[in-house]
C-alpha positions as CSV (number, residue, x, y, z in Angstrom):
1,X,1.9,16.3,-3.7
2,X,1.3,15.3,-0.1
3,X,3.9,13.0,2.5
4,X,3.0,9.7,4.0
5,X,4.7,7.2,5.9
6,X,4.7,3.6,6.0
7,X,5.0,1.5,9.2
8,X,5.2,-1.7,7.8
9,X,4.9,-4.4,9.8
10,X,4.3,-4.4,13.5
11,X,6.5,-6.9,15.2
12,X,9.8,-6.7,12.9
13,X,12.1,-5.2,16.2
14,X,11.1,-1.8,15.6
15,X,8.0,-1.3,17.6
16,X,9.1,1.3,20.4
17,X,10.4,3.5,17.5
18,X,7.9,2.7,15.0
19,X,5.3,4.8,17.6
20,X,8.0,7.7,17.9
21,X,8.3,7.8,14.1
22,X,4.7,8.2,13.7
23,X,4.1,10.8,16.2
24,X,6.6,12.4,14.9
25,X,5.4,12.5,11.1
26,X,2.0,14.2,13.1
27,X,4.3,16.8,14.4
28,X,5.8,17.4,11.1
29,X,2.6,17.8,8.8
30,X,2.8,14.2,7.7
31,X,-0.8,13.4,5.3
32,X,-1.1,10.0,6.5
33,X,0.4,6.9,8.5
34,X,-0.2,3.7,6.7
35,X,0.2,0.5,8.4
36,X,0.0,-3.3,6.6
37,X,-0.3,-6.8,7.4
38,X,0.4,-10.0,6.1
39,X,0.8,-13.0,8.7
40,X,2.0,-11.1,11.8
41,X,0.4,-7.6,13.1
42,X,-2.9,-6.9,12.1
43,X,-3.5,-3.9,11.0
44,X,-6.4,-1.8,12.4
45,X,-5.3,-2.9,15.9
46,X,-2.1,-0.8,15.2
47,X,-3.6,1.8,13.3
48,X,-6.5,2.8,16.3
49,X,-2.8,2.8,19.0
50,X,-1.3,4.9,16.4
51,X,-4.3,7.2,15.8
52,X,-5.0,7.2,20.0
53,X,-1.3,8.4,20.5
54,X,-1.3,11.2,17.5
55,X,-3.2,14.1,16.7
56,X,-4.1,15.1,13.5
57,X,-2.2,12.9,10.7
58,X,-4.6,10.5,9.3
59,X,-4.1,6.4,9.6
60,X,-4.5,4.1,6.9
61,X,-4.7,0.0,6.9
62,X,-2.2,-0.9,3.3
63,X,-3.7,-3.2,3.4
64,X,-6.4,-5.0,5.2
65,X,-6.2,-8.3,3.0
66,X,-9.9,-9.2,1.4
67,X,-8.9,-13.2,2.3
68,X,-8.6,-12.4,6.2
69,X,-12.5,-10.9,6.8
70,X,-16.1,-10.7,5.6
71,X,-16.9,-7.9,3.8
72,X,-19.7,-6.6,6.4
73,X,-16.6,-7.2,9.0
74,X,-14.4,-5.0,7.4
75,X,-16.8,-2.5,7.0
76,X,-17.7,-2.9,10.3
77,X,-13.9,-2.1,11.2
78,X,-13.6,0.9,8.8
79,X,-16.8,2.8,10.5
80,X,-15.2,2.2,13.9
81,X,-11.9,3.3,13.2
82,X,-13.4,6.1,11.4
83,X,-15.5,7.0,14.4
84,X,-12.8,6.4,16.9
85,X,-10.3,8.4,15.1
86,X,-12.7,11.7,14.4
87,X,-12.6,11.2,10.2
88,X,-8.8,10.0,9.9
89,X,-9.4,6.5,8.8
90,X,-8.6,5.5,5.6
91,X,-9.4,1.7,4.3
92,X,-6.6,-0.1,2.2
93,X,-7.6,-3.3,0.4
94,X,-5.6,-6.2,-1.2
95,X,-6.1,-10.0,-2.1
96,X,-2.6,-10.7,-0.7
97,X,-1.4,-13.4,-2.8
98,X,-2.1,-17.6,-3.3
99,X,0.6,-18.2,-0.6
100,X,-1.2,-16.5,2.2
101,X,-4.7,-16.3,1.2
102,X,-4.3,-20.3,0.7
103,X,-1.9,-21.0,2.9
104,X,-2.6,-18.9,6.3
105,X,-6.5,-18.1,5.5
106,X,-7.8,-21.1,3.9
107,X,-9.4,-19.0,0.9
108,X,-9.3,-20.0,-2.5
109,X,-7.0,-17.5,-5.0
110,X,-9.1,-17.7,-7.6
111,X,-11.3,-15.0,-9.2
112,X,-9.1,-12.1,-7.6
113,X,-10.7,-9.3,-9.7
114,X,-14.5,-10.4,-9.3
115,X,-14.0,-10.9,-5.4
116,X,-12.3,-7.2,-5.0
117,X,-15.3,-6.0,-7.1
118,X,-17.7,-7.5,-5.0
119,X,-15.8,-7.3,-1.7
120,X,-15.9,-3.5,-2.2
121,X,-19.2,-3.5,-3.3
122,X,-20.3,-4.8,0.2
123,X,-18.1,-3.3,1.9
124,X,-19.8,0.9,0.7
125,X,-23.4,-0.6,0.7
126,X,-22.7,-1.5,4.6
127,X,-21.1,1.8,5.3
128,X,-24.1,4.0,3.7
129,X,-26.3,2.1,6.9
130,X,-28.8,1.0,4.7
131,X,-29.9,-2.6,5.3
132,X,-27.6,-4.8,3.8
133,X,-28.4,-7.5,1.1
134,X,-26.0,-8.6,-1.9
135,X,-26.0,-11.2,-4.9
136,X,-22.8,-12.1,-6.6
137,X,-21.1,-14.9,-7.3
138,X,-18.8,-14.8,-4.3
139,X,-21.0,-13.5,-1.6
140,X,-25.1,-14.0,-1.3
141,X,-26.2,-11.6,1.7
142,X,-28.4,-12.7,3.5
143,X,-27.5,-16.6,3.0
144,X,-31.0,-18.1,1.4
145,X,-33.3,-20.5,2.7
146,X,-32.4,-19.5,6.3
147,X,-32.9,-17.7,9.1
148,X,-30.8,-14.1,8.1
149,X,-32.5,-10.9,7.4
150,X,-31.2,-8.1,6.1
151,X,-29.3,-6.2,9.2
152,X,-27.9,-2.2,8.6
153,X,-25.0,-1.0,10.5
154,X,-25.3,0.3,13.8
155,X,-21.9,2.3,14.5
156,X,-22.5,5.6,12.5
157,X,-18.6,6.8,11.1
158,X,-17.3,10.0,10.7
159,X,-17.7,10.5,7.6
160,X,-20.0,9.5,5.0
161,X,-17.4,8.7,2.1
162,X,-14.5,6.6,3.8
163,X,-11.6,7.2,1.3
164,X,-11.0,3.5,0.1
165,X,-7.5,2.4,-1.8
166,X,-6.9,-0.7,-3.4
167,X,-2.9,-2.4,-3.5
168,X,-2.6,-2.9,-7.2
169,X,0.3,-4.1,-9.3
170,X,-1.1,-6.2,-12.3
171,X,-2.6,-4.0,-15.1
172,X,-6.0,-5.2,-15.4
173,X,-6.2,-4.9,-11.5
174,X,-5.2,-0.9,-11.7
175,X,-7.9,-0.5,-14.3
176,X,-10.3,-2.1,-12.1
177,X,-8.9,0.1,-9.4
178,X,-9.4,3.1,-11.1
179,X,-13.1,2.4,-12.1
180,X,-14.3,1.4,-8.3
181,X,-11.8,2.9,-5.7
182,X,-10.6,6.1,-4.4
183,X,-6.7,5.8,-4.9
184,X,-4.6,3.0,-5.5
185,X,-1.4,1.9,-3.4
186,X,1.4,1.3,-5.4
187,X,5.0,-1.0,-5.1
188,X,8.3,-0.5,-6.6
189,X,7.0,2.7,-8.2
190,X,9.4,4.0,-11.0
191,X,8.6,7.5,-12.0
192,X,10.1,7.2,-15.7
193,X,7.9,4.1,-15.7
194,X,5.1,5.4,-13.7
195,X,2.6,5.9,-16.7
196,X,3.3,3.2,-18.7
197,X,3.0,0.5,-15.4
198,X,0.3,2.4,-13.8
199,X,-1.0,5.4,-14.5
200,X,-2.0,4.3,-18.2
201,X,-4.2,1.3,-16.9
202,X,-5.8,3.4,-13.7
203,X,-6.7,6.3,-16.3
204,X,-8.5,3.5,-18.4
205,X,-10.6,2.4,-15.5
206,X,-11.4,6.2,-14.6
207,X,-12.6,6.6,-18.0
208,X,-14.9,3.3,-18.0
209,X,-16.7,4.6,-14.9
210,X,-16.9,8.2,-16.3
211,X,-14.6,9.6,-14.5
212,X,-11.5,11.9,-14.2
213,X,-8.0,11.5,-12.2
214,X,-9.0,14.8,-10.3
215,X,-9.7,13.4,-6.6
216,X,-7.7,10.2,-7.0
217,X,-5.1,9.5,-4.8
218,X,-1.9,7.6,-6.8
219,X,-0.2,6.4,-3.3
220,X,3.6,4.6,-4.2
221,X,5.4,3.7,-1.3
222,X,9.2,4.3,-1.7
223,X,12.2,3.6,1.1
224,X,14.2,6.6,1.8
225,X,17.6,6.8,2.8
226,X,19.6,9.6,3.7
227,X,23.3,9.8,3.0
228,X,26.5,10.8,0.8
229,X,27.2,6.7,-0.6
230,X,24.1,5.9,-2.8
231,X,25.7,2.9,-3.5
232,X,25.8,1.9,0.1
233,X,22.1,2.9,0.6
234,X,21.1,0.9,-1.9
235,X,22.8,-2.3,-0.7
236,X,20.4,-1.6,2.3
237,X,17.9,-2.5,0.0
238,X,18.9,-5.2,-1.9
239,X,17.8,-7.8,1.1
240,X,14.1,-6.6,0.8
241,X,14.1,-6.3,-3.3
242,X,15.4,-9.7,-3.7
243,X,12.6,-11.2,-1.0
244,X,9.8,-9.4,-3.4
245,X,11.1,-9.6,-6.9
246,X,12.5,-13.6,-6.0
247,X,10.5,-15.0,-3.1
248,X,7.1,-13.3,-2.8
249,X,4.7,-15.6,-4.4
250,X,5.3,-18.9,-6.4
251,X,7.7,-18.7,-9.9
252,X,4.3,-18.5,-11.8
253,X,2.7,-15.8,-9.7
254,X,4.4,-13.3,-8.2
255,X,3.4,-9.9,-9.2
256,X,6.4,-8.1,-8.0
257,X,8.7,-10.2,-10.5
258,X,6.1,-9.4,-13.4
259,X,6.5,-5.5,-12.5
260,X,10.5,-5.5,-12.7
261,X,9.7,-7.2,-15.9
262,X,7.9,-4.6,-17.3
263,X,9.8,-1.8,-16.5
264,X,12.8,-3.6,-18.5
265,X,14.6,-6.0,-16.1
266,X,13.1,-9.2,-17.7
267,X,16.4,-10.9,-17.5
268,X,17.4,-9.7,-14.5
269,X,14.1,-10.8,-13.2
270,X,14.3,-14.3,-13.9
271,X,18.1,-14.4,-12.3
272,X,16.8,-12.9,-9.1
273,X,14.5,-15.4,-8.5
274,X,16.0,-18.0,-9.9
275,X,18.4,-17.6,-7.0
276,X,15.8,-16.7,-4.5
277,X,13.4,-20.1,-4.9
278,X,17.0,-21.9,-5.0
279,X,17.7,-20.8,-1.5
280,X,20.7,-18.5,-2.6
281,X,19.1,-15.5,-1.1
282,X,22.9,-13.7,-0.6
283,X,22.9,-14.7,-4.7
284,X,19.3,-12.7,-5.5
285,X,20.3,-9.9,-3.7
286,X,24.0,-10.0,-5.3
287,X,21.6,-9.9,-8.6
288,X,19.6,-6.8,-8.0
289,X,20.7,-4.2,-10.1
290,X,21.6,-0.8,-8.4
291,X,19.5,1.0,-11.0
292,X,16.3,-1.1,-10.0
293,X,16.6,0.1,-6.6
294,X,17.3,3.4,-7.2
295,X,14.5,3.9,-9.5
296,X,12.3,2.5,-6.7
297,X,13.7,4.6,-3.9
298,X,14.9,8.2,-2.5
299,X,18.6,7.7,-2.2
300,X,21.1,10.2,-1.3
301,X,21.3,14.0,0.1
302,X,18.3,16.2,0.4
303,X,19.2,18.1,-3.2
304,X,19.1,14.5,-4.9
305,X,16.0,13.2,-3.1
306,X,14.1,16.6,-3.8
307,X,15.1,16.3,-7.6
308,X,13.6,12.4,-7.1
309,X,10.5,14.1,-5.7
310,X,9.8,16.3,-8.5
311,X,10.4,13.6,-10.6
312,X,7.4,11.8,-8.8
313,X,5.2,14.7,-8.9
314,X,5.9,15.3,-12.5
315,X,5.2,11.6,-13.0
316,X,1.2,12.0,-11.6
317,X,1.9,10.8,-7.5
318,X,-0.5,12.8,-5.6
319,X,0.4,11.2,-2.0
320,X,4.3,9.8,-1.7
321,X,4.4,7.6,1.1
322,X,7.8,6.9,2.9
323,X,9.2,4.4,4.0
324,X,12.3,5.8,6.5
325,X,15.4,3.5,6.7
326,X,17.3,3.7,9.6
327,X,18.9,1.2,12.0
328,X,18.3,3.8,15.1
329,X,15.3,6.0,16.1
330,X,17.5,9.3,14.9
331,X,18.3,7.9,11.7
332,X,14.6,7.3,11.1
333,X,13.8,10.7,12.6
334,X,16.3,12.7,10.4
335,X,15.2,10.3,7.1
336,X,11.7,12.0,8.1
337,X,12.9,15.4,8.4
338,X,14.7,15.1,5.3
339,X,11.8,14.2,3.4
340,X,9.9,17.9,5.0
341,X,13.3,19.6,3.7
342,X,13.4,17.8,0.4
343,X,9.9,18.9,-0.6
344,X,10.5,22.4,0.4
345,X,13.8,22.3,-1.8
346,X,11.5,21.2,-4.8
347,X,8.9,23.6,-3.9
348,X,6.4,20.9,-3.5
349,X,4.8,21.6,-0.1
């Protein structure tokens, strides 16, 4: 099992340190540096300042949303980075959801399955630099009855394979995520509940396209907080639960509520975000329960997050991105180092 770390957002009052953290992730051996965007930071501008300022640690858009750019753009994107970067890139896709994909982008949130299909269709015919032509139902390339021609790509990227992920939650998504991508990028990831929310469904889609697990990436992004009160940690992270599992989408569609759901906390669930769209935000977070958050994160001394590790590893997570908590630079910094010690402990590096 490899390390990654996750950036979040640029913008959020951590973006001196966030630069620090990542260079130091290159320094300690760190796979990859992953960076996202929703309606703030965009991220490939922070992932090529990132990449110019480290050395060897990959960099990774989770995600570039599918709503925010033409397929032919983003592979336009992905080939420069790639090129810029020497072979480091790594290209992260997500619909986002109906709030920002309607609200901020103006797309439709319809079809989400048949547009990531085709979206990454595009997107790996463009980066082969043949000439590019496509007819789905979502995209006609070149537009007919006009002027357009089929045009190839002129940058020429790294690599010929750019590893692509897709952020998937839903089951049918992770099937489809297993049949057309190269790793998925998980949420909220529960080892004891790993396979039957995930793995299960990503397996399935492996198998349609005739495949095997060997080579795919399963990517979870889990907070990590170093300390002797787990408790105390975990009330860190009952602010940022609350905001997915009761605010992140509308009471009909938000995918993170439907995952706590499925790994048991139906009722707790609905109470959460309940609160949440009610404007009780203090209330949703009151209602998390300490065992949600601690099944989702890496609580606690070294011993107890390498035992948390294994637990990860045994569960069939090839890359474990973190997510360092800290409210200063050296928190963040020893939350990093901590992860390095914790997967020697479990003899996992």
């Amino acid at each position: 099992m490899r390390l990654g770390i996750n950036l979040g957002y640029w913008g959020a009052g951590m973006d001196g340190d966030n630069l620090a953290v990542a260079q130091e992730a290159d320094r300690l051996g760190y796979d990859v540096c992953w960076a996202a965007e929703a309606y703030g930071s965009d991220a490939p501008t922070v992932l090529a300042w990132v990449a110019a300022k480290t050395e060897r640690i990959d960099v990774g858009s989770a995600i570039m949303q599918i709503p925010a750019r033409q397929p032919a753009m983003t592979a336009m994107t992905a080939a420069t980075l790639d090129s810029l970067t020497g072979g480091r890139f790594r290209l992260g896709l997500g619909v986002s959801g109906p709030q920002v994909s309607e609200g901020w982008y103006g797309v439709k949130f319809d079809k989400p399955l048949a547009r990531t299909r085709e979206y990454v269709e595009i997107v790996r015919k463009a980066m082969t630099r043949e000439r590019l032509s496509y007819e789905g139902e979502h995209w006609t390339l070149p537009l007919p009855g006009g002027p357009g021609k089929p045009i190839k790509l002129t940058v020429h990227p790294e690599r010929e394979h750019i590893p692509l992920y897709i952020a998937a939650i839903g089951p049918r998504n992770l099937e489809q995520t297993g049949e057309i991508a190269d790793g998925a990028l998980l949420i909220f990831p529960s080892a004891a509940h790993l396979e039957e929310t995930a793995l299960r469904h990503i397996r399935a889609g492996r198998e349609k396209a005739g495949l095997t697990m060997d080579g795919f990436d399963v990517c979870p992004t889990v907070p990590l907080a170093l300390g002797d009160d787990v408790d105390a940690l975990a009330d860190v992270f009952r602010p940022y639960t609350a905001l997915y599992v009761g605010g992140m989408g509308s009471r009909k569609q938000n995918f993170y509520n439907q995952l706590a759901r499925r790994m048991g906390y139906e009722k707790e669930a609905a109470e959460i975000q309940d609160k949440y769209l009610a404007g009780d935000k203090a209330g949703a977070a009151a209602a998390v329960p300490r065992s949600l958050i601690d099944q989702t994160s890496l609580l606690g001394s070294v011993e107890r997050i390498a035992e948390r590790m294994t637990a990860y590893a045994e569960a069939g997570v090839t890359t474990l991105t973190l997510a360092p908590a800290g409210f200063t630079l050296d928190e963040r910094v020893a939350a990093l180092r901590a992860g390095v010690e914790a997967m020697e402990r479990a003899g996992l590096a």
